[in-house]
N, C-alpha and C positions, 0 to 999 in steps of 0.2 A: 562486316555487318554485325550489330548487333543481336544477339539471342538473346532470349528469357526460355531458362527452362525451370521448372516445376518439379522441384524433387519428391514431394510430397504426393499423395494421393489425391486423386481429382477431389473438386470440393462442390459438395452436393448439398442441393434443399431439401434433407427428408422431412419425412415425414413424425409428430412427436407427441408425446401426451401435454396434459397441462403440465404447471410449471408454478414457483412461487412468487411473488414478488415484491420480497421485503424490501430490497433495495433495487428499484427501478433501473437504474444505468448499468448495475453490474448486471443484470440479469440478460442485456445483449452478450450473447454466447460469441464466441472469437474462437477464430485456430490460426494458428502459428504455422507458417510454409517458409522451408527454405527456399532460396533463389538462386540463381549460379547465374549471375553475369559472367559473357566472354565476348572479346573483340579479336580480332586480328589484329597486328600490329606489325611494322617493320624493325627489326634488329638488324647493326651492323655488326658484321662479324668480319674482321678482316679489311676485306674490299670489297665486299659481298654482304648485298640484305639478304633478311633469312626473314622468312615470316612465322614468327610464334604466337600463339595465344595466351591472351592475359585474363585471366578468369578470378573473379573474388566473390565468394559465397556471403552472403547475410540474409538477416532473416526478417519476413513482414508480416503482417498483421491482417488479418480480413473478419470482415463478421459474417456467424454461419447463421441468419435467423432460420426456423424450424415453421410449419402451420401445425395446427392443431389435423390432428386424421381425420374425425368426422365430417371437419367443418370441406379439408382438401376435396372429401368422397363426392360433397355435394357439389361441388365446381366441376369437378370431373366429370360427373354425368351428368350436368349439364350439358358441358362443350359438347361429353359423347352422341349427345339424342342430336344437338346442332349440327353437327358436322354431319352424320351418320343420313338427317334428310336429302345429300346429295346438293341443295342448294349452295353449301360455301364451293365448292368446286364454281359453279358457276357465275355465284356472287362475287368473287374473288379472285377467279381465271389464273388459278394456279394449275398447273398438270403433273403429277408428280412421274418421277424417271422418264419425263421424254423431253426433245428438246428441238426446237423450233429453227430453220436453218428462215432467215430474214429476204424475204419475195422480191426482188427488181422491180423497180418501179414500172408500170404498165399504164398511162392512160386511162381511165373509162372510158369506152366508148359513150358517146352522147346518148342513144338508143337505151343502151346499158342502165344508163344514169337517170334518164326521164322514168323506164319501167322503175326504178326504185324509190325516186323521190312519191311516185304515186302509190307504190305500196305503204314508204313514210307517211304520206299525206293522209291515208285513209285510216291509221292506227293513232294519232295525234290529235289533238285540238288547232294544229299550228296550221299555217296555211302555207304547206311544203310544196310550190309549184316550181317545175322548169324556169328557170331563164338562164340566159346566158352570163349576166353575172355572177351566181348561183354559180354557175360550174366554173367558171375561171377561182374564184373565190377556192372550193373544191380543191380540182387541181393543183394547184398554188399548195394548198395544206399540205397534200398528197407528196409532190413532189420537193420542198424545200423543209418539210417541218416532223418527218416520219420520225427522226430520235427522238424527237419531243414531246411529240404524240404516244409512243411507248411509254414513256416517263410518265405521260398524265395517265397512261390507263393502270399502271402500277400503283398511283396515287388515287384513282378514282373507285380501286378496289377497296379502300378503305374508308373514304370517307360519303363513298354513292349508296350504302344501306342506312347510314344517319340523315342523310340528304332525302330520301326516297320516305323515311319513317315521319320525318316533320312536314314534308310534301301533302303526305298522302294525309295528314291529319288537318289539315288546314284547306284542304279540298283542290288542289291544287296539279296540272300533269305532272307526272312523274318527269318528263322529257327536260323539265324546268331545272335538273340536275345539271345540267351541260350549260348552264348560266352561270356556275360557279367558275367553269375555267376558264369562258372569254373575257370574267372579269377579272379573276386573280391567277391564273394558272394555276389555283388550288395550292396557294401560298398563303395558311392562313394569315401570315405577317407582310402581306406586302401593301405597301403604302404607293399610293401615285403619287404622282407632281403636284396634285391639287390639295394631298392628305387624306384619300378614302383609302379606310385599311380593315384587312380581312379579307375573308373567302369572297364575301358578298359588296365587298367595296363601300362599305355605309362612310359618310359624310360624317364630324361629330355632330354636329344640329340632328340628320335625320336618324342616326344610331339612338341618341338621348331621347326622339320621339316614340322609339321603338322600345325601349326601356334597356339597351345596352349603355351600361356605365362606364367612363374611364378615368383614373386617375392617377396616382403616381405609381402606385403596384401593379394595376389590372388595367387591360385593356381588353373589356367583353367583345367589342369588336373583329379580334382575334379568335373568340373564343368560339370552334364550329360549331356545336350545339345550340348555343346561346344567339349568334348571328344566322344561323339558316333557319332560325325558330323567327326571326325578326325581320329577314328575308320574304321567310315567306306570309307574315303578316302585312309588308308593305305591298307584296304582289299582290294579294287578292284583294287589298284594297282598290289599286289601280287597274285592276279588271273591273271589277263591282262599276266603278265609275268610267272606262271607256268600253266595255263588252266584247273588248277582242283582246286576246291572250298577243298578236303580236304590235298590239297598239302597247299594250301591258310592258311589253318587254322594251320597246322604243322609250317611254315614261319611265322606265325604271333606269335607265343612264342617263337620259336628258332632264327628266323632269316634266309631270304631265302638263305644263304650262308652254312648252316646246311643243307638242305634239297636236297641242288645243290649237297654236298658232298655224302648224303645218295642217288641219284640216281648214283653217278656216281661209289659207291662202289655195287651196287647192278646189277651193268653191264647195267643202262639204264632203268631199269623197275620203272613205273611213278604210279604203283596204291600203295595208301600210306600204306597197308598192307602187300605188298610186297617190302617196303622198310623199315616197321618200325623198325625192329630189326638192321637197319644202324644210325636211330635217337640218341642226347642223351634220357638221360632214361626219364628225366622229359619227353618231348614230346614225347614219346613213348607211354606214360599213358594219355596225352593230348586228342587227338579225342577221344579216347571212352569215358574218360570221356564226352567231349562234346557230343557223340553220347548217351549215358546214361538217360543223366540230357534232350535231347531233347525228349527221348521215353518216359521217366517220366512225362515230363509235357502235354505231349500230349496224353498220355493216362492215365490221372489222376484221372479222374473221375471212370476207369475201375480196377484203383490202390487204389481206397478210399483214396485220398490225394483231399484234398480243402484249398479252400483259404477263411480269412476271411475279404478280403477283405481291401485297402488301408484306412487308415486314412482319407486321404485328396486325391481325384482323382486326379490327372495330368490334367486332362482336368479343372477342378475345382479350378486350380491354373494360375494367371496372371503376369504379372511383369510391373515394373515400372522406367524406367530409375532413376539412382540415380544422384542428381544434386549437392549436397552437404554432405560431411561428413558426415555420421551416424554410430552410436553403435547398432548391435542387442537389446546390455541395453536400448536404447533408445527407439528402434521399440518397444520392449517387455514392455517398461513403457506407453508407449501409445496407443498400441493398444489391450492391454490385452491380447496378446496371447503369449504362453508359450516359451518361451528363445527355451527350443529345441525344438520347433517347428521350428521356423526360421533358426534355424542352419540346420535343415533335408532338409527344401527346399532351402538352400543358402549355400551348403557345402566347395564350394571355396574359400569362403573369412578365410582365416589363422588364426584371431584373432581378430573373431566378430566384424570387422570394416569394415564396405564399403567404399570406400575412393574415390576420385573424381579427376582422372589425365588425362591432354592433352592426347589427341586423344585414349581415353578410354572409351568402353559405360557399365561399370559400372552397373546394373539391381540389381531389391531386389522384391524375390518372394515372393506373400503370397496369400493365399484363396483368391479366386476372391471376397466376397465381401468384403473383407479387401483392397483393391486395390481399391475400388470405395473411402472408404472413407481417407483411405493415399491421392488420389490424390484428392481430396475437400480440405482437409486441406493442404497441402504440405507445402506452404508458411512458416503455424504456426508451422506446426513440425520440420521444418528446422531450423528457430530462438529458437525454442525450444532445438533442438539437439545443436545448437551453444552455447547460455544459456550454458547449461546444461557443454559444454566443458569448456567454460570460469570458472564454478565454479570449477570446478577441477583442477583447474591451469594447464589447457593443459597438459593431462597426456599423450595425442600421440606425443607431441613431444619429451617427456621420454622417449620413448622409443628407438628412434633415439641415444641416448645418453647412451643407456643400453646395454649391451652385448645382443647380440642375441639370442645366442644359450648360457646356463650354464647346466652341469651336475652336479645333485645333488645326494650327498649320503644321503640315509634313513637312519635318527638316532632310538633311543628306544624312544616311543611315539611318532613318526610322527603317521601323518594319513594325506589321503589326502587334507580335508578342510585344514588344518593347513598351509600345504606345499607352497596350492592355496593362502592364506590370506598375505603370506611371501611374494609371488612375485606379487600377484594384479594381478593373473590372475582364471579360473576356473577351478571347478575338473574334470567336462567333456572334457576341453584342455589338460589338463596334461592327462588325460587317451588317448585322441584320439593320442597326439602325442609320446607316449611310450606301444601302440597297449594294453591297459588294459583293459580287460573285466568284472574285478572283483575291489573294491575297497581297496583288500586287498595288502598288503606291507610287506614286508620285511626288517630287520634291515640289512644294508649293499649293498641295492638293489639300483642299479644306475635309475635315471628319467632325459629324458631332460626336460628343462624348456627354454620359451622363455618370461623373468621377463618382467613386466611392471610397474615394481619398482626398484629402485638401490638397487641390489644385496646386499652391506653391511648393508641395514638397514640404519635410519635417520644417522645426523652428531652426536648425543647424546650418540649412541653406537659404532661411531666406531671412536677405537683411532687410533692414529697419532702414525707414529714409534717412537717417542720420550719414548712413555707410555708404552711401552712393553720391558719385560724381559725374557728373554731366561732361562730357567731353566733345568739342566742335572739331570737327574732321578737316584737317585741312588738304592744300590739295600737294599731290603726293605722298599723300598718307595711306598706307595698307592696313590691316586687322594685324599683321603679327606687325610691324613698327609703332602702333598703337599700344600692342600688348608687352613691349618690350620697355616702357614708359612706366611702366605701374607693377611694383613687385606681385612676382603671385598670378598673374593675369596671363591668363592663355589665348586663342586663338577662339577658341573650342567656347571658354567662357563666358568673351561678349559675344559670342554669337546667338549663346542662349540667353544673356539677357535681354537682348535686344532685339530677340525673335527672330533673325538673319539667316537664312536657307544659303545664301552665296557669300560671294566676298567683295564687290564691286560696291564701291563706295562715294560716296557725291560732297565734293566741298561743303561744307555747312551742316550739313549732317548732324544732327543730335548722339550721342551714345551712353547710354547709362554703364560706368564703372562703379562697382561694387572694391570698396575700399576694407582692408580686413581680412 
């Protein structure tokens, strides 16, 4: 197994006075850390392995930026007076030093279940009644979906005080937060079958009404603040105009021209239980589940379901207008915190680029005291971030020049890093943009990809129609007696030019050889 050990002294953000900054780029401070790579390794000795270590020291490079002291004090006692109300404990269902042994699933009893939906029902605007659907629905949650349920409440700790702050400003139940997960599981990036992407699922036509933009950088759609602010502008519309919160909620997945139809086939009756079997089916299953996932989380504690709590609190996190061009790569080179990291609190941006356009305010979130020292340094990280473009020979303007969108077929031996390295882009992009959970692949399996490379590869490999020859397949003919015809010509070769996953081959057959 490999190690990384740290010979150096831990490396820390202190704290610094001002600073000069005649020359911008130099002025990002660096320290120099030895490293001691070792492996294991087997040796023959005789007739016998012997296992020694092979260890080789060099040395790398990190930047230490510093904040200003005054400005750190004021962050600091801010957090201090936040936390100190006792509320992030409960906003956030963190418990510090203890630790939660996971309850065996138990049933509610029905008796159970009705006294709480009517405790639900009477603190709500929602119309939380009994039925029997209702509790299989329940159930069902309770007993097939409990790991996942922990996950969302881990995730709900961070994004239900943002949820709750645009709610409450727009006049709206707070309970309206738990609309977020039946629609996205609280993946600000997920896109359905149909293309509604975000926390809040917006449509583009109905996103653009809301005044959420998208284009080749940004998708505001993505972006939580920007969509539960747009959320909850459509909601209160679709109240105003049917006067029930769960009529509201059917209209906001179907569309309130579905639900116009479902009262007027049901003769006029307005309670959504009494119309649901006019619904289509999707929204049919809709409320309860949102009615479910609200009893669930609010009697969680009585369901032995806990959270452990956000990464990085939302309150705990700041932003910072972006003034010029940056890469996540870049953020991530300089302030040492983890690529996805920045991707989780910055999920709008398309392709890890923040980009800086007329009458556009642009922001780039990170832990608040990372934000103290981003904006100390800003100048140098900018000329830094430009540097840094210039030495790549301006790879975003390649991309202006590059096809957008390619779909690629999976050959034998892909894997994802391969795929990613082909088009100079990541394997967390290719998975986020073709919904992969796993990094496993299939021969034959379509991926989009949005290259940041020219597609064909340099000008070295890719010939000119002059170089190429057409070959008709005849029959008893293989890929290597083909390749054994034409100097230079491998197996491996037409397979790539001709796009070929297998090796079965059909009389008549067309094949591009590359001559040269």
């Amino acid at each position: 197994m490999k190690k990384l050990l740290f010979v150096s002294s831990i490396l820390v953000f202190g704290l610094c006075t001002s600073y000069a900054q005649d020359k911008p780029i130099d002025s990002l401070k660096k320290k120099n850390l030895q490293v001691i790579d070792s492996i294991t390794v087997q040796k023959i000795t005789g007739d016998l392995p012997k296992t020694v270590v092979a260890t080789q020291v060099k040395d790398t490079m990190v930047f230490s930026l510093e904040d200003m002291a005054n400005a750190r004090k004021v962050d600091s006692l801010w957090l201090q007076e936040l936390f100190s109300t006792g509320r992030f404990e409960e906003m956030y269902g963190t418990v510090q030093n203890q630790t939660y042994d996971p309850l065996p699933y138990k049933e509610v009893p029905t008796e159970v279940l009705k006294q709480r939906l009517a405790e639900l029902n009477a603190r709500t605007p929602f119309n939380v009644e009994y039925n029997t659907s209702l509790e299989r629905v329940i159930n069902g949650y309770l007993k097939n979906r409990r790991n996942s349920l922990s996950r969302l409440m881990s995730l709900s700790d961070y994004y239900f005080p943002m949820f709750e702050e645009q709610l409450d400003r727009y006049g709206l139940p707070l309970e309206m937060k738990y609309l977020a997960i039946v629609e996205s599981a609280l993946d600000p990036r997920a896109v359905s079958r149909v293309g509604a992407t975000g926390l809040w699922q917006f449509m583009f036509s109905t996103g653009k009404m809301f005044g959420l933009d998208v284009n080749s950088y940004v998708d505001e759609r993505s972006d939580p603040t920007m969509a539960t602010e747009a959320a909850s502008k459509y909601l209160f519309s679709l109240y105003n105009s049917l006067e029930d919160w769960d009529l509201a909620l059917a209209a906001y997945n179907s569309g309130p021209g579905n639900v116009a139809k479902a009262i007027r086939r049901s003769g006029g009756k307005r309670n959504y239980w009494n119309i649901r079997s006019y619904l289509p089916r999707e929204t049919a299953g809709y409320v309860p589940a949102f009615l479910a996932t609200m009893y669930i989380f609010e009697y969680a504690d009585e369901l032995g379901l806990k959270s452990s709590g956000p990464q990085v609190p939302f309150i705990a996190t700041d932003t910072v207008k972006v003034k010029k061009m940056i890469t996540f790569d870049q953020i991530a080179e300089i302030t040492s915190i983890p690529k996805e990291e920045i991707e989780y609190l910055n999920p709008s941006y398309k392709l890890g680029i923040i980009p800086v356009i007329k009458d556009e305010n642009y922001v780039l979130r990170l832990p608040i005291d990372q934000i103290g020292k981003f904006v100390t340094h800003e100048e140098a990280i900018y000329a830094y971030a430009e540097k840094k473009l210039n030495e790549r020979e301006k790879p975003l303007d390649d991309v202006k020049d590059h096809p957008e969108r390619i779909r690629y077929r999976v050959r034998s031996g892909d894997y994802l890093g391969k795929i990613a390295e082909r088009y100079g882009v990541g394997v967390s992009q290719i998975k986020r943009w073709n919904g992969l959970r796993s990094n496993r692949l299939r021969v034959g399996q379509r991926l989009t990809i949005h290259p940041r490379k020219p597609v064909g590869g340099s000008s070295k490999t890719t010939a000119s129609t002059n170089n190429v020859k057409l070959y008709t397949v005849r029959n008893g003919d293989s890929l290597w007696s083909i390749s054994q015809k034409f100097p230079g010509v491998t197996v491996e070769k037409i397979k790539n030019w001709n796009d070929i996953s297998g090796t079965n081959l059909k009389p008549g057959m067309k094949l591009k050889i590359q001559k040269g």
